[in-house]
N, C-alpha and C positions, 0 to 999 in steps of 0.2 A: 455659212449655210443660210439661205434665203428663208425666211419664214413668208408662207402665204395664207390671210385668213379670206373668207368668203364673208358677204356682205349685199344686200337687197343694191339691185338695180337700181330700185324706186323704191325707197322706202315708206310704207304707211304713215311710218312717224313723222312724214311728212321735215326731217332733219332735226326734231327736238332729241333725237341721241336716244332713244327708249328704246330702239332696236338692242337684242343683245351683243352684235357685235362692237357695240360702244365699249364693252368693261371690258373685250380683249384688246382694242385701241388704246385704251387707257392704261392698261394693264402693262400695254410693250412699249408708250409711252412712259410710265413709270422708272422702267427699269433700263431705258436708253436703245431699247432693242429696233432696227431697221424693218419694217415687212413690207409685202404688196397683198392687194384687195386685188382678188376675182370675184368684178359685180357680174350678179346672177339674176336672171328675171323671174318671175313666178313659173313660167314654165319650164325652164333651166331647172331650177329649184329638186322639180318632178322626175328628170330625167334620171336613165339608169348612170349617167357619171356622173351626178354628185350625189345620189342615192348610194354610191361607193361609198360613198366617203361622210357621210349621213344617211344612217339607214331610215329616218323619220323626213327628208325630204325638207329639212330646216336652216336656218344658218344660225352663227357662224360654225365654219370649220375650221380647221387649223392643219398646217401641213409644213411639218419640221423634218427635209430628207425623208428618211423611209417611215415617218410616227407620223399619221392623219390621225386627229383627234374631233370628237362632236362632243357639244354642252358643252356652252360658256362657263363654267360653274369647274371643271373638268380641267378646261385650255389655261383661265384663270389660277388654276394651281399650278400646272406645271410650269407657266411662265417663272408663277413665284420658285416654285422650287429652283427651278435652273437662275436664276439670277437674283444677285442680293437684293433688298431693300421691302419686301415687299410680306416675309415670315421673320418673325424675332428667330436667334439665334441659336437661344436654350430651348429644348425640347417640350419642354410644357408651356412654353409660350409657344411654341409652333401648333401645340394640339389646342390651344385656348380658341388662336384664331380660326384655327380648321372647324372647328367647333360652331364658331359664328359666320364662317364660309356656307354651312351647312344649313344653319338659323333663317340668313337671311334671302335661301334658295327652296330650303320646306317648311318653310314656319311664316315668316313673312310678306314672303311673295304670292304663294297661291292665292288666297281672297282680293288681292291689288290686282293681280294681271287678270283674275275672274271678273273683277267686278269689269274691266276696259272691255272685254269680251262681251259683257251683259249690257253695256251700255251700248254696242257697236250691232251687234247682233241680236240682242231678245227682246230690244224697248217696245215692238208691237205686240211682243203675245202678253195675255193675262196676268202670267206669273211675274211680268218684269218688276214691278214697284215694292213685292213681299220679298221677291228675288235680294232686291240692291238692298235691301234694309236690311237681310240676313247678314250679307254681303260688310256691309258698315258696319255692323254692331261688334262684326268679328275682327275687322280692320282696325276699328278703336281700338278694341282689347290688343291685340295687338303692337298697336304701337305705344298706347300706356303701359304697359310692361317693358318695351324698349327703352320708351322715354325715362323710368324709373332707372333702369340699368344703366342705361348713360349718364345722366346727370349733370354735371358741367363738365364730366370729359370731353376731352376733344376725340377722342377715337374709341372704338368699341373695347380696344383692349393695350391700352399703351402709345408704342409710335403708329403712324398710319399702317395699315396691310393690306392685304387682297383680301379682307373681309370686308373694311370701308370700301373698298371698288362696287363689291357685289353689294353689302346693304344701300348704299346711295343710289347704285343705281335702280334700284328695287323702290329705293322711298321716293323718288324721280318721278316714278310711274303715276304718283298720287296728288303730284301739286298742283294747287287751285281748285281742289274740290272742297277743302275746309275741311278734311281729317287730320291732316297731318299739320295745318296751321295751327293746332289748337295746342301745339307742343313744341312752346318757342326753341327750347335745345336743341330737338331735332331735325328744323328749319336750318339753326347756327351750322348742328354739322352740316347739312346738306351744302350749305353756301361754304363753307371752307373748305367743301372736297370740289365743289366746282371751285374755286379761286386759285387751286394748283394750277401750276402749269401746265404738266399734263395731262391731265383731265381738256382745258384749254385746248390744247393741241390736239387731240384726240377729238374733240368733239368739232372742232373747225374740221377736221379731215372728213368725217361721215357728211357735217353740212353741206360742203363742197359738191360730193357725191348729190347729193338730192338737187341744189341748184344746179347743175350741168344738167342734171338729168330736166327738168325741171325747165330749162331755155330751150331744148331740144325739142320738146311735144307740143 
């Protein structure tokens, strides 16, 4: 059975892999699984057929035979479910990392993809500079709390999971501003979850996509 996920024509990220459909790339690279990309333009995006199949008009999707699913965060588990490697075995290690599935999608990520938003979009009005600094102070906290939790682990909670999929690529969204530098550990993970190979794989696949697109215009 074909798996198809959707994924930006032209991505903004410009191919640095921040798009969300990177951690369902990564996610079906992980666990060996084949799929194909339908690239969508911004106004594809808008239309009533993929508003089917995303009622918010986003990517990515996912389409397993008769099960379309929306939110990375969503797709990401089901892959893990249906295929080994990706949830521990015993039961309470599958809720541990469901647990930091959830962490690193409502805890972590909001002030990180806020602040990208506030830098793209509000750096002209008044509020922007009180804005970013609300923005920061809560980022820090944040990830000093993560950093504390981690500590010289190499994963959030044992072998790697689809929790490292989704935190890394959450803490992705932050490098080179100097928040996340200031927490050597959690640079280490980030570079050992990029140093898989399929992560690798994955992320060469989206870049592809941006330069083809990219030689064309």
């Amino acid at each position: 059975m074909t798996i198809t996920i959707t994924a930006f024509e032209r991505s903004p990220d410009r191919g640095r892999g921040l798009a969300r459909d990177m951690r369902v790339r990564w996610a079906l690279e992980e666990v060996g699984q084949p799929y194909e990309v339908r690239l969508l333009s911004f106004e594809a995006m808008k239309e009533p057929a993929h508003k089917a199949l995303h009622p918010f008009g986003q990517i990515p999707t996912y389409e397993e035979g008769e099960l379309t699913l929306f939110e990375s965060g969503a797709i990401v588990f089901r892959i893990a479910e249906r295929h080994a490697g990706l949830l521990p075995d015993d039961a309470n290690g599958r809720a541990r990392v469901v647990a930091w599935m959830f962490a690193s999608l409502n805890t972590v990520e909001p002030p990180i993809f806020d602040r990208s938003l506030v830098t793209i979009l509000e750096r002209d009005q008044p509020w922007y500079e009180h804005r970013l600094r609300a923005l920061d102070t809560l980022i820090r906290k944040r990830l000093e709390d993560l950093s504390a939790r981690l500590g010289d682990a190499e994963w959030l909670d044992g072998a790697f999971s689809a929790a490292d999929i989704l935190m890394v690529t959450v803490l992705r969204r932050i490098q080179g501003v100097g928040i996340l530098e200031a927490h050597p550990n959690l640079v280490a993970y980030v570079a050992r979850a990029e140093a898989r190979p399929a992560y690798q794989r994955a992320f060469a696949a989206q870049l592809a996509v941006f330069n083809a697109a990219s030689s064309t215009s």
